[in-house]
N, C-alpha and C positions, 0 to 999 in steps of 0.2 A: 977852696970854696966848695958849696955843696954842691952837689949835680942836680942841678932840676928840671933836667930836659929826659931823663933814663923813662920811659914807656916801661910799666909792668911786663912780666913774661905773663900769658894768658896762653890756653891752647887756640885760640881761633885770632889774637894778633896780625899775625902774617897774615891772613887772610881776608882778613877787614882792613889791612894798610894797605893791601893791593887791591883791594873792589874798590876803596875811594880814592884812591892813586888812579885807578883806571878807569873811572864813572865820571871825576868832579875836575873840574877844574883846578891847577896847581894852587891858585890863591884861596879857591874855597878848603882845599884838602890843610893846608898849611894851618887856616883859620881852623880846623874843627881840632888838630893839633896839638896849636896854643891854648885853646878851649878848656883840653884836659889839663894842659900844666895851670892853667889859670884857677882850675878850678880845686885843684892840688891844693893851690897857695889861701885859696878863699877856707879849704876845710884846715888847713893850718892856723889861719889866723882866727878862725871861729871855734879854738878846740875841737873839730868835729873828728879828728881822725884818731883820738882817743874813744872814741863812743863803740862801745859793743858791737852796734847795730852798725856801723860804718862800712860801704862797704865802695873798694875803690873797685874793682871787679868790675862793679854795675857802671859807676862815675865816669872811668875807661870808658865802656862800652856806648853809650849815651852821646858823651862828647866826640869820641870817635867820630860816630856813627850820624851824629844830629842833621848832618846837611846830603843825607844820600838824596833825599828829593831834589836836589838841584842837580842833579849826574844825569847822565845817558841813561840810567837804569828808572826815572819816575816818567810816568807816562802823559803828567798833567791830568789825570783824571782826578783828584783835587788836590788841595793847597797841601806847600811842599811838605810842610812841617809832617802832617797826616802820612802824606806817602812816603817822606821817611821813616817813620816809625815801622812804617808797614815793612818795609825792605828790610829794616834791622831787625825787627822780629824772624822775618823769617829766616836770615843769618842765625841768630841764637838757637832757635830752633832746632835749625841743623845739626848745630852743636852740641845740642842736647841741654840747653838750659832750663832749667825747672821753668813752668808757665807762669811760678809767681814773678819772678824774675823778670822777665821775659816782659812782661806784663808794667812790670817799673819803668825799666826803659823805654818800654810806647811813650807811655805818661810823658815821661821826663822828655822823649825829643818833640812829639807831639806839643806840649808846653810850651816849649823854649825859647818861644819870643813871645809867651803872654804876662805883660807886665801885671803885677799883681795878683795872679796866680797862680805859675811858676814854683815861685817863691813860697809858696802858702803847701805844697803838695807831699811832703817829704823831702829827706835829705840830697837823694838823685836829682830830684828835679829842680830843686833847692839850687843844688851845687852843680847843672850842666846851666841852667839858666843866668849862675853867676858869671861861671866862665863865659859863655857866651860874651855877654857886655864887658867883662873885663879886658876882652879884644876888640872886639867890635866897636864900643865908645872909650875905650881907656877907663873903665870904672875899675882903678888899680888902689883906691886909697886902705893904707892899714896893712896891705901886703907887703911883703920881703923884697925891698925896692932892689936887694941886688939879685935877688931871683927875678925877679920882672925884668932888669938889665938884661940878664944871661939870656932870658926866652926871647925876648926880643932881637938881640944879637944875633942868635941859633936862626932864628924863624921870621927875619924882618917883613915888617908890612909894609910895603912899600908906600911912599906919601902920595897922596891922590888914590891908594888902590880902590877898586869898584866890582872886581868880582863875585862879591858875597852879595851885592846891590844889585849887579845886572844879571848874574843868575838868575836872582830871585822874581826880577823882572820877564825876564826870559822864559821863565815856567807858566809867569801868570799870563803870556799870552797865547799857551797852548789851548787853552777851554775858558769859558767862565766859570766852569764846576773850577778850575786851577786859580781863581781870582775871584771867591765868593765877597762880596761887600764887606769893606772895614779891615779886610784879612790888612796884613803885613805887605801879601805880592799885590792886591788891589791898587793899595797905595803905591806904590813903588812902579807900577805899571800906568796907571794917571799922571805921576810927576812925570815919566818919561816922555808920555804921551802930549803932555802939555808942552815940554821942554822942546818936542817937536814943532810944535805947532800945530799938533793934533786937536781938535774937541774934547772936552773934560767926561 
């Protein structure tokens, strides 16, 4: 069977699996992951990794990279998705990535949970924001059901898991600049809030 768990060699790798190894939570680092192999399988089945312009480099880094706002390393000075971007840029940077580049991946984690957007922005943000929900809700249909076996297998999510949900929650209640109206962690910080018995 094919391997679909092998992570590219990139020179800044190792170094991006140990900042969110060591920033995120085990369940969210897992999730950002699955993300990339997810989103492997999404440029598989859509012809995309035949294209010129394809480039998995970025897709890597994107997915990787999409949930550093939820780590020890974002401040809550605003919503996660933002201050990740911010943090993975300036990883590349260091690295030396050209600013076009550099520039794609903001976009694409920045994005990454705007429905009908995302989608609309290019290939990176296209294919980080597939990934995404292909873990996050199981939007797996059309992919290589024994590649999704195997990732699954490799990297299981555990039933009930809430990491990705109460991170998210957790950030929005550092500031309201972290929780601006309608965001993703607004909502997810109300349900909590109500779930308590808190005021809406």
């Amino acid at each position: 069977m094919t391997d679909h768990l092998t992570l590219p060699s990139t020179p800044w790798l190792d170094e991006a699996l140990t900042l969110v190894r060591g920033t995120e939570r085990a369940g969210v680092t897992d999730h950002s992951i699955r993300t990339y192999l997810f989103a492997r399988l999404v440029a598989e089945r859509d012809g995309m990794t035949t294209d010129a312009g394809h480039r998995d480099d970025l897709v890597l880094a994107a997915c990787l990279l999409h949930d550093l706002g939820l780590g020890s390393l974002a401040t809550g000075s605003t919503r996660f998705e933002v201050e990740g971007a911010d943090i993975a840029a300036e990883l590349l940077t260091r690295h030396g990535a050209p600013a076009g580049d550099v520039d794609v991946v903001w976009e694409a984690i920045a994005l990454h949970s705007s429905h009908g957007i995302a989608d609309r922005r290019g290939p990176v943000s296209y294919l980080t924001y597939r990934g995404v929900f292909a873990d996050a809700s199981a939007e797996t249909e059309g992919l290589d059901a024994a590649a999704v076996r195997q990732i699954q297998t490799a990297l299981p999510r555990p039933a009930g898991d809430r990491s990705v949900i109460d991170a998210i929650a957790d950030h929005a209640e550092r500031s309201p600049a972290a929780a601006p109206p309608h965001s993703i962690g607004a909502d997810l910080l109300r349900e909590r809030r109500l779930a308590a018995g808190g005021a809406d």
